[in-house]
C-alpha positions in Angstrom: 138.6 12.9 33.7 139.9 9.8 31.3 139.0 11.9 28.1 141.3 15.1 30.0 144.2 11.9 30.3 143.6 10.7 26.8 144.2 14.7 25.5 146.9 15.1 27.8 148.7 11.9 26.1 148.0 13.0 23.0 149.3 16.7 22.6 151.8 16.3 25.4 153.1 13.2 24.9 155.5 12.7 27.9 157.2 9.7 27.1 160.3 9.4 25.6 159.4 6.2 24.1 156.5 6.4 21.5 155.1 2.8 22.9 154.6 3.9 26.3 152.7 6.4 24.6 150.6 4.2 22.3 150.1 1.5 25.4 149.0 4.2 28.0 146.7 5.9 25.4 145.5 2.4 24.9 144.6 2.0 28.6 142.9 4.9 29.0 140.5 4.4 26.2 139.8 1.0 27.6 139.1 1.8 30.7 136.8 5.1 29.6 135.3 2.5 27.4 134.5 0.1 30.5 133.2 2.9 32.4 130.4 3.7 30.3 129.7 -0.1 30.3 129.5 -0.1 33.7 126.4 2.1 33.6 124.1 -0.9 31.8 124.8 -2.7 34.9 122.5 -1.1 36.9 118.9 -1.0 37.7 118.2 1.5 34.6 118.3 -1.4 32.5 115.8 -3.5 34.2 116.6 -6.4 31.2 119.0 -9.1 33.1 119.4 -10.9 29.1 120.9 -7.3 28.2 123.1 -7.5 31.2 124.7 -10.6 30.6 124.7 -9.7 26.9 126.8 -6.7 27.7 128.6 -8.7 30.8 130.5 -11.2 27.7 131.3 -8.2 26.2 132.9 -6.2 28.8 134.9 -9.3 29.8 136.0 -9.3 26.1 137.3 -5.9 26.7 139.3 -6.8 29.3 141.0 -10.0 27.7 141.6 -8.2 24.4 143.7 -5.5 27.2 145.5 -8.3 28.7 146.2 -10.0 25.2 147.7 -6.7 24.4 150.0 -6.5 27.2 151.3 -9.9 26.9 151.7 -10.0 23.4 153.8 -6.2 24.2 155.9 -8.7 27.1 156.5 -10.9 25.6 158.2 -8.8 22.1 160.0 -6.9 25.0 161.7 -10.0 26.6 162.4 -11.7 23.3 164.6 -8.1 22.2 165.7 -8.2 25.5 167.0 -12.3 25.7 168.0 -11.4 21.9 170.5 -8.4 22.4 171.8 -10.6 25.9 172.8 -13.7 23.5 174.5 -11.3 21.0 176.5 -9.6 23.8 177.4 -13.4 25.4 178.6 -14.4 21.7 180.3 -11.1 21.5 182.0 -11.6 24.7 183.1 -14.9 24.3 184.5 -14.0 21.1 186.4 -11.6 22.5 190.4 -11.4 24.2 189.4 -11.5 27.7 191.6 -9.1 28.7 189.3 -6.9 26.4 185.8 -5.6 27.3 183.2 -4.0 25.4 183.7 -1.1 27.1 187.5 -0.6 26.3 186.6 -1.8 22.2 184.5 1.1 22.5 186.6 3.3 24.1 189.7 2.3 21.5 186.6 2.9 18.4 186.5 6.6 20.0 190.0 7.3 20.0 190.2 6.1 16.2 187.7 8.4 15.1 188.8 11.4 17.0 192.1 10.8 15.5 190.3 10.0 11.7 188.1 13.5 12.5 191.8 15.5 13.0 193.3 14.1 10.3 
């Protein structure tokens, strides 16, 4: 089922935003890669040094995920907190009777009037 998932992301791709894509391909490999650890866990592999071998591994897995997805947070908030401070300088900069959203309405009208010309 995860390698059908993993396909479907790939050829598909049903994100608008190319890093959901990347992150949710990312997840299902990881967890398809888990999975078949997950097999050496049982009584098949009668060696308990091989199981904890394998155990350090698998947790490895799953830090190097979360590592991932807090390194992806954390870029997100600091763009986020980055375009918030330019839009307070940009505010406080501003006439306060004008907004951003009438600037950009007064922008529009001067190039639909630059476009007739």
């Amino acid at each position: 089922m995860q390698v059908a998932v993993i396909i479907y992301l790939g050829q598909v791709q049903p994100f608008k935003d190319r890093g959901y894509e990347r992150m949710e391909t990312f997840n299902e490999i990881t967890t398809l890669l888990l999975v078949y650890f997950l097999a050496i866990f049982t009584d098949w592999v009668p060696s308990r040094d091989t199981h904890f071998d394998v155990g350090w591994v698998f947790c490895c897995i799953v830090i190097f995920n979360i590592v991932v997805h807090m390194v992806v947070m954390w870029r997100n908030i600091c763009r986020a907190a980055r375009v918030w401070h330019h839009n307070y300088k940009l505010s406080k900069k501003l006439i306060p009777e004008k907004t951003l959203a009438t600037i950009a309405k007064e922008k529009e009208r001067e190039e639909e009037l630059e476009e007739e010309v």
